[in-house]
N, C-alpha and C positions, 0 to 999 in steps of 0.2 A: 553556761557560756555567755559572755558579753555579747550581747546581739551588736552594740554599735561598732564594738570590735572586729566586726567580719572579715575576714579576707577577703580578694577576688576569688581566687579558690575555692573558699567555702561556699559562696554566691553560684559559683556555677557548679560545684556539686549538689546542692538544695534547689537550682533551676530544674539541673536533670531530673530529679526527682518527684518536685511537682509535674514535669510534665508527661514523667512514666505513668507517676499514681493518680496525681490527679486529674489531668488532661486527657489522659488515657492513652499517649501517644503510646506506638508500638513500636516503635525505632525514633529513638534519641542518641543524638553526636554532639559532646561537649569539647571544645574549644579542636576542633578537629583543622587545624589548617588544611588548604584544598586550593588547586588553582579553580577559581568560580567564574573567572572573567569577569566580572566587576570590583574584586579586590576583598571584597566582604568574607571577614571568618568570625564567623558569631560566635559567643560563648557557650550558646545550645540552641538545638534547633529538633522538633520535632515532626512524626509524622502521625494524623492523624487522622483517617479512613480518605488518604488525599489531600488531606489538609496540613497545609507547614502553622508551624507557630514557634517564632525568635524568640530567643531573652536575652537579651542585652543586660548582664551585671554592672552594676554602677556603686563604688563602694567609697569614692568621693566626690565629691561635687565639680571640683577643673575637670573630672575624668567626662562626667555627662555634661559637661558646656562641650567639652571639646569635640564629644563627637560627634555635633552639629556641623563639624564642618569637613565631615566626609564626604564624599562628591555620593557615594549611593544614598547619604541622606538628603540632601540636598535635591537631588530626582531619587524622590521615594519609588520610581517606577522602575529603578535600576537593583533595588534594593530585594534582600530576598527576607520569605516568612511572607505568605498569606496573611496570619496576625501578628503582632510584632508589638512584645511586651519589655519596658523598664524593669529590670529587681535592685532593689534598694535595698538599707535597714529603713525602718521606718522614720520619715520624719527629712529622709535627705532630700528628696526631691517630692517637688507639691504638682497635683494635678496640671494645676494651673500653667504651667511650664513645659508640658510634654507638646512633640510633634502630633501636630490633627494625627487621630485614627489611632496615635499608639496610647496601648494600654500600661497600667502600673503594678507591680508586684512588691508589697511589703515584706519585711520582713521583720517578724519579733516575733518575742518573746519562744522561740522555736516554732512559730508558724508562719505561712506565707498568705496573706489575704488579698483579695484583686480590691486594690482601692478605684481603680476603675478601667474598661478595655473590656473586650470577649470575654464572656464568662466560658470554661472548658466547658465542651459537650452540649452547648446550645447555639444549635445551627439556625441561621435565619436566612430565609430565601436570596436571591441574587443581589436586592439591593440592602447588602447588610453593611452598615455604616463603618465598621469597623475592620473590613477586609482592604487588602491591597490587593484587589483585580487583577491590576495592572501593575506587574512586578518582574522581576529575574526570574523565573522559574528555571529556567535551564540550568541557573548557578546552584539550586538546588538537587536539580537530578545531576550536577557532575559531583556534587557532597556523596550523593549517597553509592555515585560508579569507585571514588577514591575508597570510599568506606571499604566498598565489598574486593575492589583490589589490595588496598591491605588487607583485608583476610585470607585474603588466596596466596598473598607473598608469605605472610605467618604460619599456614595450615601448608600450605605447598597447594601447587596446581593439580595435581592430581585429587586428594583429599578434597578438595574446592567443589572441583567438577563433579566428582563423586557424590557430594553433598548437594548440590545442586540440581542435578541428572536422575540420582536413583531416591533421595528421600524428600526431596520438595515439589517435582515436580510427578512423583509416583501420585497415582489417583488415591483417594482417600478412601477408607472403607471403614463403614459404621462397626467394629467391633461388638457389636448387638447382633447385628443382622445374621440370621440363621440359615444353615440350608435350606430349609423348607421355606423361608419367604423367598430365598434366592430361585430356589425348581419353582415357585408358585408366581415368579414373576418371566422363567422362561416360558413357562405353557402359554403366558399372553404376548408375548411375541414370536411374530411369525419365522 
């Protein structure tokens, strides 16, 4: 494949993706429109142990000037993504040029490299340079209430609740656990 050839498309299918695989997110929404109350529908966003992180796909150049002039960029506190990364091909857009705090995402040659922004899966205490503290979170938790309402319209409401009620929210039980640790743990309680 032509890497400088990419589509939008392709960009946010290979976001999702690093940030299933690599990021480790457990829940990613690619290009999911949502009323979020600040207008913001990012191309992916994930979630990881609480933590969001944007990709903004950029596959031409007018495209990332322009969206400097979105009012959630403009008050990045309006803005949603804890971290909040550019994905490019390689070569479109240079460090030098990004908003403070946002990170870059390469792409070539079929790989994606952080040319620079949060590295996935290394947390640093409160004052981490590269976090948006102070952001839209709630636009985030309406992403993921729209998410799980479309699935309850798709699956039906019953099937939903069902799914919800009797297998996620059932206690978990170590399929290891034996009766005899089980009788050996009632005899210690009274």
């Amino acid at each position: 494949m032509d890497w400088q050839g990419l589509t939008h498309a392709d960009l946010v299918k290979i976001a999702g993706r690093w940030l299933r695989n690599t990021a480790g997110c457990s829940v990613v929404l690619e290009e999911l429109c949502a009323a979020t109350g600040n207008g913001e529908n990012p191309d992916a966003i994930g979630w990881y142990t609480g933590r969001t992180m944007l990709v903004e796909c950029k596959v031409s150049r007018s495209d990332f000037l322009a969206d400097r002039k979105k009012r959630f960029r403009a008050n990045p506190e309006r803005g949603l993504g804890l971290y909040r990364y550019f994905m490019a091909p390689k070569g479109l857009i240079s460090v030098d040029e990004l908003p403070t705090r946002w990170g870059l995402l390469e792409v070539h040659g079929g790989r994606v490299s952080v040319a620079t922004g949060k590295r996935p899966k290394t947390w640093a205490g409160e004052n981490d340079p590269w976090a948006f503290t102070e952001r839209f979170a709630q636009g985030e938790t309406q992403m993921l209430l729209s998410a799980m309402q479309r699935i309850k319209v798709r699956v039906g409401a019953s099937d939903f609740h069902e799914m919800l009620h009797e297998r996620l929210m059932r206690p978990v039980v170590d399929p290891r656990a034996t009766v005899q640790s089980t009788s050996a743990w009632a005899e210690l309680v009274p």
